[in-house]
C-alpha positions as CSV (number, residue, x, y, z in Angstrom):
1,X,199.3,-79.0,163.0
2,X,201.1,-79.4,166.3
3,X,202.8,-77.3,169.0
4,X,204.1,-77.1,172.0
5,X,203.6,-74.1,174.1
6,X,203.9,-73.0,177.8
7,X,200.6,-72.4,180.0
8,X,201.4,-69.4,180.8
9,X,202.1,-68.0,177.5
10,X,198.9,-69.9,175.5
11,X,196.8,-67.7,178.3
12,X,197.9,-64.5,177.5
13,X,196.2,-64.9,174.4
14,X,193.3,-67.2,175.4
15,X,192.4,-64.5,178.4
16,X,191.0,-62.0,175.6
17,X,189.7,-64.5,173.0
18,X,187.4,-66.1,175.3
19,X,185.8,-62.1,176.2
20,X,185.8,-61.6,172.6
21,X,184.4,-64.8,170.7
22,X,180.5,-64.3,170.3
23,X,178.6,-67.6,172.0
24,X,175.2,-65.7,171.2
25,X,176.1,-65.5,167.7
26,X,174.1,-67.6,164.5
27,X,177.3,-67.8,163.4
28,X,178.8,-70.6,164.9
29,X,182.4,-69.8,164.0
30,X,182.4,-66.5,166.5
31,X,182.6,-68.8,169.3
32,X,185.5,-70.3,168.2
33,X,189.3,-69.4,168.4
34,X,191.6,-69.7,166.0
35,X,195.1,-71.4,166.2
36,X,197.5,-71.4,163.4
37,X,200.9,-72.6,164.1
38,X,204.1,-71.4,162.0
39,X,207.1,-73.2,161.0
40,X,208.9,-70.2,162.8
41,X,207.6,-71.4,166.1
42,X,205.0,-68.9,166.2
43,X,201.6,-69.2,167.1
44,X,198.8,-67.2,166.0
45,X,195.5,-66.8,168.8
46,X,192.7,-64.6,166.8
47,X,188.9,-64.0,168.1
48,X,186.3,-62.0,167.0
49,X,182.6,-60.6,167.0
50,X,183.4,-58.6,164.0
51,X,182.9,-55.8,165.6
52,X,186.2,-56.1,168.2
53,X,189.3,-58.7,166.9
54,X,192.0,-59.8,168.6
55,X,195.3,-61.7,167.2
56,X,197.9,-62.5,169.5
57,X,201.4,-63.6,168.5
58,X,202.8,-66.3,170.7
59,X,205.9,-68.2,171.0
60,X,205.9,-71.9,170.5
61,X,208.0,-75.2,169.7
62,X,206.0,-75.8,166.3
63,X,206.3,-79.5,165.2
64,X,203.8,-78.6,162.2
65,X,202.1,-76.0,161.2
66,X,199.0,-75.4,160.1
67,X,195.5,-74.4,162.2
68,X,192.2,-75.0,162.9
69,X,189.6,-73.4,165.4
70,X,187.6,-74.5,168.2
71,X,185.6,-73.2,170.9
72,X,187.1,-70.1,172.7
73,X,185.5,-70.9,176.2
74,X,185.7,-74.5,176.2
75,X,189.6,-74.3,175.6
76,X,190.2,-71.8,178.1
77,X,188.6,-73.5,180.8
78,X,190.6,-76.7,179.7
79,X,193.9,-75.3,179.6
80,X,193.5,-73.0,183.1
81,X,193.2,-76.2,184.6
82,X,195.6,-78.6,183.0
83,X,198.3,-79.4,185.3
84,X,201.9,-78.5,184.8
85,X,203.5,-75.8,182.2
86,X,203.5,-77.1,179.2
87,X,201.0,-78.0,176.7
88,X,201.1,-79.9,173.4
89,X,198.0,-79.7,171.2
90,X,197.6,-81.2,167.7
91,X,194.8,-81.3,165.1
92,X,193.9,-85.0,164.5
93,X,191.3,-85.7,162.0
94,X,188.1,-84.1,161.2
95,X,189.7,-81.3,162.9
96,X,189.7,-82.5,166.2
97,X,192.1,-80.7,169.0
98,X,193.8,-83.6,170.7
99,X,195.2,-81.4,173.6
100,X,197.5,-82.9,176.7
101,X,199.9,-82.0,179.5
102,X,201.5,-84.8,182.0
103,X,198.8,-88.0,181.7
104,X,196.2,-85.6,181.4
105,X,194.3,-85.6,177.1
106,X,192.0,-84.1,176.0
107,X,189.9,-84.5,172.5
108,X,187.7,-81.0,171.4
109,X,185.4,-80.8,168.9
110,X,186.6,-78.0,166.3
111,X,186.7,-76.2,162.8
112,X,188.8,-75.9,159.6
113,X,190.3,-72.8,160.0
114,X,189.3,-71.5,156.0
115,X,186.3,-70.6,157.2
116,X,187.3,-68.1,160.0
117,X,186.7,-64.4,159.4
118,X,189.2,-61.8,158.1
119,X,190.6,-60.6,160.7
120,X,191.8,-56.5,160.3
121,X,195.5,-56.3,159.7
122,X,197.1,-54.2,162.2
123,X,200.4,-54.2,160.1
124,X,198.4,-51.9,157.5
125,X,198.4,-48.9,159.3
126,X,201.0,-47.0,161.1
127,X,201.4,-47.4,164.9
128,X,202.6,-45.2,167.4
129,X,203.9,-45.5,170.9
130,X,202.0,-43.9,173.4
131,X,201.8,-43.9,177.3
132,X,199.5,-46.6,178.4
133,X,199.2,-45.8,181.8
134,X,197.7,-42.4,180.5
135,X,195.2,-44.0,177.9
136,X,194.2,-46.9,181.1
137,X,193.2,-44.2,183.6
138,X,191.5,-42.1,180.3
139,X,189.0,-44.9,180.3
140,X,188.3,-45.6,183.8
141,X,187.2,-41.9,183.9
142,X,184.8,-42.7,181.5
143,X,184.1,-46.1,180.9
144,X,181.1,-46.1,183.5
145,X,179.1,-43.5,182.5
146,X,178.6,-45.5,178.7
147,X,174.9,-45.7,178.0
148,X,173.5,-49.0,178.3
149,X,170.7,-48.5,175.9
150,X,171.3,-50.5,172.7
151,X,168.5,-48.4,171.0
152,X,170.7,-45.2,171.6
153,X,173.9,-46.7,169.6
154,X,175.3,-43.0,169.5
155,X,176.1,-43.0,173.3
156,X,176.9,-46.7,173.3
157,X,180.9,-46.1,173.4
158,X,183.0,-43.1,174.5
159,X,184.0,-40.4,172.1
160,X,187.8,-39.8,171.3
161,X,189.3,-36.6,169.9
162,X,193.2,-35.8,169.9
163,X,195.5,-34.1,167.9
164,X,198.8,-35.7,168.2
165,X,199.6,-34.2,171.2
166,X,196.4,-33.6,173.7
167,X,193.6,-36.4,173.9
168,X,189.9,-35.9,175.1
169,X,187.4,-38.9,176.3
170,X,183.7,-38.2,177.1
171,X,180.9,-40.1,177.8
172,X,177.6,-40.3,178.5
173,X,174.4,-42.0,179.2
174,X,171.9,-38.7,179.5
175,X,171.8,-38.4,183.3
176,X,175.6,-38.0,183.8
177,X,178.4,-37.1,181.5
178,X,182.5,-37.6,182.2
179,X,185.1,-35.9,180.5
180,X,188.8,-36.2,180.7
181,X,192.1,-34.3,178.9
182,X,195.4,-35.9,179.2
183,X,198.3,-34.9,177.4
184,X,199.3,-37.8,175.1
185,X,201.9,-37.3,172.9
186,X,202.4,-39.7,170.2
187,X,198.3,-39.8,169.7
188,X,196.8,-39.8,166.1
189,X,196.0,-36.9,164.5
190,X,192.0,-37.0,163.7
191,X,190.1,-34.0,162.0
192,X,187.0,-35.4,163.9
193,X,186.5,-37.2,167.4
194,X,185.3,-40.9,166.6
195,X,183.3,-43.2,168.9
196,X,185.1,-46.7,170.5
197,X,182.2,-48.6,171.9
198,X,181.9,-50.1,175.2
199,X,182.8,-53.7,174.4
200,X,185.9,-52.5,172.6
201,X,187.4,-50.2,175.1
202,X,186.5,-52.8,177.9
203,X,189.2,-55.1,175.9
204,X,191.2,-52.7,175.5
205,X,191.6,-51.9,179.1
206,X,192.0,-55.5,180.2
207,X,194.7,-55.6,176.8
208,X,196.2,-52.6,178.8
209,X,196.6,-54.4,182.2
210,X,199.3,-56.7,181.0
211,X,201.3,-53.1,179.2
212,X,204.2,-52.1,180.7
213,X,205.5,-48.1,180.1
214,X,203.9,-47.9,176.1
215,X,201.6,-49.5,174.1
216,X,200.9,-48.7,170.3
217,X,197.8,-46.7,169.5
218,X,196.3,-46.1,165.3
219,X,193.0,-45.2,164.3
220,X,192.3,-45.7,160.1
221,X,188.8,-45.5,159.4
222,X,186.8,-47.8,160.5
223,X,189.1,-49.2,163.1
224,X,191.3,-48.2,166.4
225,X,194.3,-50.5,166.8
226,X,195.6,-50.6,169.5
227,X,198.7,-53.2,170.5
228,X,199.8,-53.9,174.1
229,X,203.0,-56.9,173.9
230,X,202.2,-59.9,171.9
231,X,198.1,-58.8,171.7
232,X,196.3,-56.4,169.3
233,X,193.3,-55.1,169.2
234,X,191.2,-54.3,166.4
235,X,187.6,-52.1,167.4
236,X,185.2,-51.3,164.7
237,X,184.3,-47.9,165.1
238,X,180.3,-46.9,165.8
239,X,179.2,-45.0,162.7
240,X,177.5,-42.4,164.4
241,X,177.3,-38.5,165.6
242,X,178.3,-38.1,169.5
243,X,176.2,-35.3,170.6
244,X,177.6,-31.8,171.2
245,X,178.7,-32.2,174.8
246,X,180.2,-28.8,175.2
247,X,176.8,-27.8,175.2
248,X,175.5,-30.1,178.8
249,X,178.7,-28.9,180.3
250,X,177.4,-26.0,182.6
251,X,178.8,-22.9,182.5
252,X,176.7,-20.9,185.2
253,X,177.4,-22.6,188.1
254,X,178.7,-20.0,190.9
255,X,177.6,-21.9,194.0
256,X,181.2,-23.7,194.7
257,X,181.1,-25.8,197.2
258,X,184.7,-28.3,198.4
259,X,184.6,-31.4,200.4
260,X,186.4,-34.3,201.1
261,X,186.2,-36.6,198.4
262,X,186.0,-39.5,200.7
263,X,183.6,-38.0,202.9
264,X,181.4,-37.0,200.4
265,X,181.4,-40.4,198.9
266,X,181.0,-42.3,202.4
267,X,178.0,-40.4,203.2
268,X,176.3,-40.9,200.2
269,X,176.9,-44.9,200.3
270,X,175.4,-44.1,203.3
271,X,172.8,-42.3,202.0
272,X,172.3,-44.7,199.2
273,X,170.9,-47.6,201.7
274,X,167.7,-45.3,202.4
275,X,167.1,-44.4,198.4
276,X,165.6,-45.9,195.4
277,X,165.0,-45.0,191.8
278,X,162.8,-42.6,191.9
279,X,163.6,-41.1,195.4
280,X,167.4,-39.9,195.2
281,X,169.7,-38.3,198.2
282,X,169.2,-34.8,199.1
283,X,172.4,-32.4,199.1
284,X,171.8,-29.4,201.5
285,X,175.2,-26.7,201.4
286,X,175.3,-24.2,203.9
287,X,177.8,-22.2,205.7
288,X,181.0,-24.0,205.7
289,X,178.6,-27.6,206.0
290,X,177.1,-29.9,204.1
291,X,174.2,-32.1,205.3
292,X,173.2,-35.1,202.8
293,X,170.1,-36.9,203.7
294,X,167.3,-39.3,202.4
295,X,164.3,-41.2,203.1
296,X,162.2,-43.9,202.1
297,X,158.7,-44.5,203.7
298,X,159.1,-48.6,203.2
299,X,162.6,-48.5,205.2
300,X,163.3,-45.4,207.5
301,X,165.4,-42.0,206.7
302,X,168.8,-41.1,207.8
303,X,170.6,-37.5,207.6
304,X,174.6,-36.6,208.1
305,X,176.7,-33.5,208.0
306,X,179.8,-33.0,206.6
307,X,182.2,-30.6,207.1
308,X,182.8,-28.4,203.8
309,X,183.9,-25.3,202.5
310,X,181.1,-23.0,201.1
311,X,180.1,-18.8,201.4
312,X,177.1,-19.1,199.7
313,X,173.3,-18.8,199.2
314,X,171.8,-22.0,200.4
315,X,170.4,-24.8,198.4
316,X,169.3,-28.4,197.8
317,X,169.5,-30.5,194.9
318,X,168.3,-34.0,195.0
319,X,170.8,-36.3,193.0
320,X,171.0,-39.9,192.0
321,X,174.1,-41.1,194.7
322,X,175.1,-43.8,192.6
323,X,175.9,-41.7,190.0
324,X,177.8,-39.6,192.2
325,X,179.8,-42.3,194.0
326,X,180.5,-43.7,190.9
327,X,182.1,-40.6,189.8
328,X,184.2,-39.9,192.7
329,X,185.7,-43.6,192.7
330,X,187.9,-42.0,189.6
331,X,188.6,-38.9,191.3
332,X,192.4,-39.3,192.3
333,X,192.3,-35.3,194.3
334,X,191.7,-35.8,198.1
335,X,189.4,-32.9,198.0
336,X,186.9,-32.1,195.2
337,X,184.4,-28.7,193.9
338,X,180.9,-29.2,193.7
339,X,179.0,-26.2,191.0
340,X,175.6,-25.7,191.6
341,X,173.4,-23.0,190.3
342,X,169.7,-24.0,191.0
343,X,167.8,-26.8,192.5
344,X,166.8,-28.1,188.6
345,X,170.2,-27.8,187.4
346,X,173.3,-29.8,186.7
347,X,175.8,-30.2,189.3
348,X,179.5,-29.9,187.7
349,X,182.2,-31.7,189.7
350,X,185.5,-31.2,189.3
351,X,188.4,-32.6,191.1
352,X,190.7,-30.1,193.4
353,X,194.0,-29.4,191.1
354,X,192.9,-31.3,188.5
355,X,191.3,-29.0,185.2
356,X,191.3,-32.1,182.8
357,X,188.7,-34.1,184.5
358,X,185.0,-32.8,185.1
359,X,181.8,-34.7,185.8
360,X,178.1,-33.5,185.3
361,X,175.4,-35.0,187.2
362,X,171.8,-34.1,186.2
363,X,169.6,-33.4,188.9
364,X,166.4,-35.5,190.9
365,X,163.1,-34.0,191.8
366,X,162.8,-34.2,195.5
């Protein structure tokens, strides 16, 4: 095997495959990337965990073809830094990857390409077009509020429904959830919501980044496709039950408070400096104000008063602020609702003018 191939276009591919390729793996080979050049002048870039698989397509100047693999990280790193645009790389024997550009060569250990995994053919199933700006901003809504907790695998991804036309994401972690409903025609029609977990979807954004206008979305049991230019993504679905999250949502809340958003969130970064774990921010609303405060006996206290729009009873709630700050970094609206009902319940936020986005913080003891 031997190709030429321009920098710029062997990183497109190389970007993802060094995220993806497992280096904590017993399986050696999931570290690895594969290369296979065509006689077309083609060049195929694959990586995978098994659980999340990428191929990219890549043009090339293919002197022969053929392929082997070798290490994802080792090869990005050497061909970010190579100087000039072009890059030759050949397979020399016992499948080493003899790789040079000007008077710069390299030699890297690698693999026969036989023994790489299967990766999931994406021209099986039937791809649509859909907006990829809309499916980008879907997951920053929710991405954050994943749970972290590998022992909860349910809540380790973010649940999708649609039905060809509307789409839904929703996370959570237990103290906070995020939900968001775009329009989305083009989407796939699923009978059930199914789960993308959190590696997956993190690819898939940074897949997204390089989309311009559309990219192609398909979800066949048990993988979402999704392809973004010359890169596709193949995620393993998690075989689990989401929980009912219609059922956190609160549907009490008459307290309605609106603030700035980037007040609120100033004052609680504020705020935040005074916290800790288990001692969160106090939110006080009263007439037309909002004071947020909090104190810590090892550092000091600190109070501030907003401005705000509220007619009601008044109240405290103690919160986490990072929870809260991280929800309002997605908020596009300048101004934003707060629902409260009691001091032990859920706070619903929901951004001024927008109904398809919603966040529900659980309360702190204070």
């Amino acid at each position: 095997m031997e190709f030429r191939i321009h920098k710029a276009e062997f990183l497109k591919g190389l970007r993802l495959a060094q995220n993806i390729a497992d280096r904590k793996s017993t399986m050696p080979m999931l570290a690895n990337v594969l290369l296979r050049a065509s006689a077309k002048g083609q060049l195929l870039v694959a990586a995978t965990d098994l659980n999340v698989s990428l191929s990219a397509e890549l043009t090339c100047q293919s002197q022969r073809e053929g392929g082997l693999t070798v290490g994802a990280k080792a090869l990005h790193d050497i061909v970010v830094n190579l100087p000039g645009d072009e890059i030759t790389l050949r397979r020399a024997d016992n499948n080493w990857a003899e790789i040079s550009a000007g008077k710069v060569d390299y030699r890297l250990v690698g693999m026969p390409d036989r023994d790489f995994p299967k990766i999931p053919d994406h021209r099986e199933v039937q791809l649509q077009p859909i907006d990829a700006d809309t499916l980008r901003s879907m997951i920053d809504k929710t991405l954050f509020s994943v749970c972290s907790d590998e022992t909860r695998f349910h809540l380790n991804g973010v649940f999708f429904e649609c039905d060809g036309k509307n789409a839904r994401m929703v996370s959570t972690d237990g103290h906070r959830l995020s939900k968001v409903e775009r329009a989305l025609p083009g989407g796939p029609v699923l009978t059930a919501g199914v789960i993308l977990p959190k590696k997956g979807v993190v690819e898939i954004k940074r897949a997204l980044d390089s989309a311009a206008g559309t990219c192609d979305l398909a979800i066949k049991t048990p993988y979402c496709f999704v392809r973004a230019g010359e890169l596709t993504l193949a995620v393993k679905l998690i075989e689990s039950q989401f929980p009912p999250y219609e059922a956190v949502i609160p549907k009490a809340n008459d307290k309605v408070l609106e603030v700035s958003r980037p007040l609120l969130a100033d004052a609680l970064k504020r705020a935040q400096l005074m916290s800790s774990e288990t001692r969160g921010v106090r939110l006080t609303v009263g007439p037309s104000s909002l004071r947020v405060a909090s104190d810590n006996p090892d550092l000091g206290e600190v109070k501030e008063e907003i401005e705000a729009t509220y007619d009601g009873t008044p109240l405290t709630v103690g919160v986490n602020p990072k929870y809260v700050i991280e929800l309002l970094g997605q908020v596009e609206s300048e101004r934003v609702h707060v629902e409260l009902c009691g001091e032990l319940d859920p706070l619903l936020l929901r951004p001024v003018g927008d109904d398809g986005h919603l966040g529900v913080i659980m309360p702190m003891r204070i």
